[in-house]
C-alpha positions in Angstrom: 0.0 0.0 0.0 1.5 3.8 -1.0 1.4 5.7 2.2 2.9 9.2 3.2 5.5 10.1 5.6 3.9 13.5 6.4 3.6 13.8 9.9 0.0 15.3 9.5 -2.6 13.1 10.1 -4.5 14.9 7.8 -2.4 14.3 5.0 -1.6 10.9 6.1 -5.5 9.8 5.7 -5.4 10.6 2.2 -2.4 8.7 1.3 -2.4 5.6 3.9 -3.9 2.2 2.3 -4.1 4.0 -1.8 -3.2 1.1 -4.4 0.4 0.4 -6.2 1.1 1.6 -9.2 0.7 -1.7 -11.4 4.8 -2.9 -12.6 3.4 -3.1 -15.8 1.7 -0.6 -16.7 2.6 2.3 -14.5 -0.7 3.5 -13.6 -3.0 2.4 -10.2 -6.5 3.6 -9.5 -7.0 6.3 -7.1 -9.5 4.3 -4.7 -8.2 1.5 -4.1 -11.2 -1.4 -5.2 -13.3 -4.2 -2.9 -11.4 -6.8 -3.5 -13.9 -10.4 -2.7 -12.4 -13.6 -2.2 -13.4 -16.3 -0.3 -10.4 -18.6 -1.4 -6.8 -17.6 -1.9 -4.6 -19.4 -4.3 -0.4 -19.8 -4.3 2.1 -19.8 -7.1 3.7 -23.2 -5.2 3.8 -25.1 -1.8 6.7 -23.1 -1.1 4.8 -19.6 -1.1 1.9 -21.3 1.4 4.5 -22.0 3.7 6.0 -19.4 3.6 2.5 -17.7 4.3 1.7 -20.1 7.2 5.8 -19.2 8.4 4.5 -15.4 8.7 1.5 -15.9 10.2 2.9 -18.0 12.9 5.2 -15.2 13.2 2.6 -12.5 14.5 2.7 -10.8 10.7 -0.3 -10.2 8.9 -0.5 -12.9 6.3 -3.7 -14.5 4.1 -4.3 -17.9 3.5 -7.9 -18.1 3.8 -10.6 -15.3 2.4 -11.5 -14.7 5.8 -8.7 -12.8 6.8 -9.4 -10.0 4.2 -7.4 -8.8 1.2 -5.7 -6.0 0.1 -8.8 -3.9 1.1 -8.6 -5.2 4.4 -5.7 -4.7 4.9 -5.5 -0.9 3.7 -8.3 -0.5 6.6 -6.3 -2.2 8.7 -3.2 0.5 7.8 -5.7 3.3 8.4 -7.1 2.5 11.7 -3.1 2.4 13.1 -2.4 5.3 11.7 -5.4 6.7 13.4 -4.7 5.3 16.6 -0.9 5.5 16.5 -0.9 1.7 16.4 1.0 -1.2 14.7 -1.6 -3.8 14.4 -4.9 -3.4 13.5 -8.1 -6.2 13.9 -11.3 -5.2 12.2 -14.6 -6.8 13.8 -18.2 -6.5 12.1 -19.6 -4.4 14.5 -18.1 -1.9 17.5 -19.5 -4.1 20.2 -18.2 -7.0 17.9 -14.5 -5.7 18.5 -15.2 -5.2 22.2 -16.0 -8.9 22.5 -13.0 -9.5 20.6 -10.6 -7.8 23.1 -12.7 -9.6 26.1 -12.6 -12.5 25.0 -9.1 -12.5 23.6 -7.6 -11.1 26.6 -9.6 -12.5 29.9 -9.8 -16.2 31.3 -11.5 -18.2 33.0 -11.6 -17.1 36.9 -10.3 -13.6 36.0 -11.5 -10.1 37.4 -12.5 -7.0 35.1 -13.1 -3.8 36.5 -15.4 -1.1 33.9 -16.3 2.3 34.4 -19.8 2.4 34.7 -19.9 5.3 32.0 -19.0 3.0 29.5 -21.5 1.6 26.5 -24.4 0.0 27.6 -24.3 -3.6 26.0 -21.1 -4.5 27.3 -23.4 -4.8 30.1 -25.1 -7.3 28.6 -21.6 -9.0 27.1 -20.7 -9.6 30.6 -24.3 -10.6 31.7 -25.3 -13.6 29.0 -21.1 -14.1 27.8 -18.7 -13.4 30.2 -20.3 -14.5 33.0 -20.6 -17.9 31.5 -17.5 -18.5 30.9 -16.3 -17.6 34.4 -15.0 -13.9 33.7 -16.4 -11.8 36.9 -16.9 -8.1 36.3 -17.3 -4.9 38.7 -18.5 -1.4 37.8 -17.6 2.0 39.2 -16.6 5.7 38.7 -13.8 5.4 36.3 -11.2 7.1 39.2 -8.2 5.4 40.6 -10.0 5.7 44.0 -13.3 3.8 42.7 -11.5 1.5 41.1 -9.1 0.6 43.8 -11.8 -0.6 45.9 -13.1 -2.8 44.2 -10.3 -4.5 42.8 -9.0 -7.5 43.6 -6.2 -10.4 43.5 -7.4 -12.0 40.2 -8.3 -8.2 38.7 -6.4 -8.5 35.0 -8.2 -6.3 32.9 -9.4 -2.0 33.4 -12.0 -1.6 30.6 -12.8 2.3 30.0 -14.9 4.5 27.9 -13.6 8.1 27.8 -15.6 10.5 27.1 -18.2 8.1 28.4 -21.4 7.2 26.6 -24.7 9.2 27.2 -23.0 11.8 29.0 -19.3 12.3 27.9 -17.8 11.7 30.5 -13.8 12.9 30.8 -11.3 10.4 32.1 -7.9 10.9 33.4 -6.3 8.4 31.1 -3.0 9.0 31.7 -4.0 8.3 35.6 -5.2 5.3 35.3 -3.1 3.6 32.7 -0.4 3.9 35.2 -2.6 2.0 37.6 -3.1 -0.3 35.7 0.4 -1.2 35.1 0.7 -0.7 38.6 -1.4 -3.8 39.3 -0.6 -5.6 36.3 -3.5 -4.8 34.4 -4.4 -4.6 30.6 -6.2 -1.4 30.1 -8.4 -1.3 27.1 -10.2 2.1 26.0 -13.3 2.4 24.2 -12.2 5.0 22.2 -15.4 5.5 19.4 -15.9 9.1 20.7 -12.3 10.2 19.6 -11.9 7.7 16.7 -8.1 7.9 16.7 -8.1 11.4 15.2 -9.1 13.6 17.9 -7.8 11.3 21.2 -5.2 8.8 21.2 -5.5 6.5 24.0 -2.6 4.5 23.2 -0.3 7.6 23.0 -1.9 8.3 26.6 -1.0 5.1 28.2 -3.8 2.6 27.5 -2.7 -1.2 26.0 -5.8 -1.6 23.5 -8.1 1.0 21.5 -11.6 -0.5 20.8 -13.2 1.8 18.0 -16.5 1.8 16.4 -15.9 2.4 12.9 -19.5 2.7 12.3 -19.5 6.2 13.5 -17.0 8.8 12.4 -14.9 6.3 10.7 -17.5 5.4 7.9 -19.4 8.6 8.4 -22.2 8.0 6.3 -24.4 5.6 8.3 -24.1 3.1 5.5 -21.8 0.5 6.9 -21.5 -1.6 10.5 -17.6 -1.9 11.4 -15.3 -2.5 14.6 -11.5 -2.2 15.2 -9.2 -3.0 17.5 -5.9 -1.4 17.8 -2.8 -2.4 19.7 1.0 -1.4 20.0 2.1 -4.3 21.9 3.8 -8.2 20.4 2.0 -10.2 22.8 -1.4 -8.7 23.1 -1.5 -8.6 19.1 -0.5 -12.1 18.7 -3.4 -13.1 21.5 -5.9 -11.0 19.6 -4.8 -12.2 16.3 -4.9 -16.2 17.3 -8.6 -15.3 19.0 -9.9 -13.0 16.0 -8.9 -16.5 13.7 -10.4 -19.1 16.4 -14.0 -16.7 16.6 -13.9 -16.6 12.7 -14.4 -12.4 12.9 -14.8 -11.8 9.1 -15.8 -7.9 7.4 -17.8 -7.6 4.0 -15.2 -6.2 1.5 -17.4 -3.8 0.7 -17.8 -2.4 3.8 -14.2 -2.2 4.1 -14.1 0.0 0.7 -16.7 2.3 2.7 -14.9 2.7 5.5 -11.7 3.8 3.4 -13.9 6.0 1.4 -15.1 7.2 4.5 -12.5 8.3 6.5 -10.7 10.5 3.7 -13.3 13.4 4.7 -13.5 12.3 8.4 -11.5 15.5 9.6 -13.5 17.8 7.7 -16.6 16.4 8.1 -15.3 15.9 12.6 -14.2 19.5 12.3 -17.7 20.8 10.9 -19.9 18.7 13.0 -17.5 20.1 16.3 -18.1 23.2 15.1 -21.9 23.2 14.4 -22.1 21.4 18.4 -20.5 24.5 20.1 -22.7 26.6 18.5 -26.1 24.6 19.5 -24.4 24.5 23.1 -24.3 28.1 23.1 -28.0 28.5 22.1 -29.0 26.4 24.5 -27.1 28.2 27.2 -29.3 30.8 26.4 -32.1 29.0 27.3 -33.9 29.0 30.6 -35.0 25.5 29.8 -31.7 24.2 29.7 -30.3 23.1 33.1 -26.8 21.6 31.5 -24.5 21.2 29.3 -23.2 17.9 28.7 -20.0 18.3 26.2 -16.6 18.3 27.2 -14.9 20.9 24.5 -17.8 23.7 26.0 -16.5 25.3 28.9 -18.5 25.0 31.3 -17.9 21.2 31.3 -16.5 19.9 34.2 -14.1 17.6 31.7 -13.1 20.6 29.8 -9.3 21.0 31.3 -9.0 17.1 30.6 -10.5 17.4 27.3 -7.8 20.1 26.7 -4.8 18.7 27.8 -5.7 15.4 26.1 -7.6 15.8 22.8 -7.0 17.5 19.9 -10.4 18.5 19.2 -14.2 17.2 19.4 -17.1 16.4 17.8 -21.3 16.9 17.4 -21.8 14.6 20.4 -23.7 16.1 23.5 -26.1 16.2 25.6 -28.3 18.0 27.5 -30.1 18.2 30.9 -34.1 20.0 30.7 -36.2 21.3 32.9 -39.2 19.7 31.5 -41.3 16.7 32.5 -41.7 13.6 30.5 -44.8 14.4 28.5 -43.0 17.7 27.7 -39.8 16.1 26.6 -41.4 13.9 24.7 -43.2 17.3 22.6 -39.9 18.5 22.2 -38.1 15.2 20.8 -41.3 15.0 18.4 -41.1 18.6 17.1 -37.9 18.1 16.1 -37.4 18.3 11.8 -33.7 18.1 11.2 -32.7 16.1 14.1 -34.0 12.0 13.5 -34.6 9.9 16.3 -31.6 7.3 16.2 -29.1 5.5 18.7 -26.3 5.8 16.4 -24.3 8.8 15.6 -21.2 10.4 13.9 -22.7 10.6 10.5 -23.5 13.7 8.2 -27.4 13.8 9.6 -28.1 15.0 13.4 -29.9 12.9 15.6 -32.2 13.0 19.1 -32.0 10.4 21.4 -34.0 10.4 24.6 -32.3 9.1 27.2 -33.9 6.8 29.3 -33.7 7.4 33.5 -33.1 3.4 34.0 -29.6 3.6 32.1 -28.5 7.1 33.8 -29.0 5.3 36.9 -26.2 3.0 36.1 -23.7 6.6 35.5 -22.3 7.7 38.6 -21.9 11.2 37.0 -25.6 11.5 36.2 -26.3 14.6 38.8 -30.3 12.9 39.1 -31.6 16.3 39.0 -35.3 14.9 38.3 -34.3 17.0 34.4 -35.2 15.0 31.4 -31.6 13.8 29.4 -31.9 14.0 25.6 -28.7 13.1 23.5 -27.9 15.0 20.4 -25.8 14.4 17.4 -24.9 17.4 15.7 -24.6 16.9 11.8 -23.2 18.7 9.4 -26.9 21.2 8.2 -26.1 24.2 8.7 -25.7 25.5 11.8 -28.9 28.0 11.5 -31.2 25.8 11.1 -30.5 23.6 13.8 -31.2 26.0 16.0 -33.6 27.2 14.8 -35.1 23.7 14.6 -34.0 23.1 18.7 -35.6 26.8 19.3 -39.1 25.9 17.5 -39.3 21.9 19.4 -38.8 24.5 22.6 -41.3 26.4 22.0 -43.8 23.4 21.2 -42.3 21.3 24.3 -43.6 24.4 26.6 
């Protein structure tokens, strides 16, 4: 694959995972093309074992369809460049590559400590998976303090979300990676927020990045796609031998997407950052708005985290409002730009109404009797989202 050696990573997305120019002819196609296969042919005996030699060697080698071509493999070189990371598994889904890291890097009998802001269906990983299979799990504030009370002897694994799901929670990464090593810990960071080009958890301490490459990655809400990203031998070769033995395969063609994708992900991140601070400061103006969940706004009380350790944001926040259920449920229906929708990071913005049972399970929800609603802020114009947000207001009171 051509790739740059500009130290920009918004160059480098433009030239990481293109196509070679062809030895014959001289030319190469500017995208590089899906390439399906679900058998792989060699020239000799020779060139399979040599291919089997590689793979038992950590390196990424194919010798079944599964594994993923040259396509694959381009995605592969993207998401490490991303997340400053050498190897690179891709998993159908986000919480598909979550499983992956789980299961790849916790036994039988072993201890895993989560913050309790962290995405809801790992919940449910650990409840009808994990659990089976012996794995015991504890949830807390994701602080050295919380954490340290709960662990225990036959804690191996910190699992983190940062900025945490539903309410963006900042973590002190940096903290808690060196507890982790501290106690002999793998930390592994969720990390779909930041998606490698605005937070880099690995260059902050952590010893996995799980990313969602459904959301900014693909950025179109056309594709399903997970990643997990590692620095370290050992850990890759675990997730590797685990990513074969669970037979974790991605659609070629959802592997194009995501490389067509992620060419425009830092315009379209920068935008949609940029059309979020201006809906937060409408609704500061607001005397329905009790607050502000977003770390890049100010008022946040993970802005001076989200400063020293991210680059940037994006359209995700949400917000607290002084109404009561029948009228948040007005205001959620008067909406016209903004879809209803769990998923986010795409061009189109998106309400969610956040449900009291899962802030419950956030020790950062302030369970001010307020009614949550999570936005995504897409890339319309600015304007008329607020306007839009002003309008559902109006109708919600």
């Amino acid at each position: 694959m051509a790739a740059s050696r500009s130290r920009h990573l918004d160059t480098q997305l433009q030239h990481t995972g293109t196509a070679q120019f062809d030895p014959l002819t001289g030319a190469a196609p500017v995208a590089l093309p899906a390439i399906r296969t679900s058998t792989v042919r060699f020239r000799d005996l020779d060139a399979l074992a040599a291919a089997h030699a590689a793979r038992a060697r950590g390196e990424r080698r194919v010798t079944y369809g599964r594994m993923g071509m040259d396509t694959h493999a381009a995605l592969e070189d993207v998401f490490c460049q991303l997340e400053g990371g050498q190897r690179a598994f891709l998993a159908s889904s986000g919480l598909g590559a979550i499983t992956l890291a789980m299961m790849a890097l916790l036994n039988a009998g072993d201890h895993v400590l989560i913050a309790d802001c962290a995405y809801g269906p790992v919940r449910t990983l650990d409840s009808t998976v994990l659990s089976r299979f012996g794995v015991q799990a504890s949830y807390c504030r994701g602080t050295v303090e919380a954490f340290e009370a709960q662990r225990r002897p036959e804690t191996r694994m910190l699992y983190v979300e940062s900025p945490g799901s539903l309410l963006f929670e900042m973590l002190d990464l940096p903290a808690l990676a060196e507890y982790a090593r501290q106690h002999d810990m793998v930390m592994v960071v969720d990390n779909t927020w930041g998606s490698g080009y605005i937070y880099q958890p690995l260059a902050l301490g952590a010893d996995v990045s799980v990313v969602a490459g459904t959301k900014y990655v693909g950025g179109h809400s056309d594709l399903m796609l997970g990643a997990v990203v590692v620095n370290d031998a050992d850990l890759a070769r675990r997730l590797g031998d685990n990513h074969y033995a669970l037979g974790m395969s991605v659609s070629a063609d959802d592997a194009w997407l995501a490389l067509r994708g992620v060419r425009t992900l830092p315009i379209r991140m920068r935008e949609s950052a940029r059309n979020a601070m201006a809906v937060c400061e409408f609704l500061a103006t607001r005397p329905e708005v009790q607050r502000i969940y977003h770390p890049a706004w100010p008022a946040d009380p993970g802005h001076a985290l989200w400063k020293r350790d991210c680059t940037g944001s994006n359209g995700m926040l949400a917000v607290a409002l002084k109404l009561d259920g029948a009228a948040v449920r007005r205001f959620v229906n008067a909406l016209k730009l903004f879809a209803i929708g769990y998923s986010w990071g795409g061009f189109e913005s998106l309400v969610q109404l956040v449900e009291p049972a899962s802030l419950k399970l956030h020790g950062y929800w302030a369970d001010d009797g307020c009614a949550v609603v999570r936005l995504h802020v897409g890339l319309e114009s600015a304007d008329d989202l607020i306007e839009d947000l002003a309008q559902a207001l109006q109708a919600a009171s």
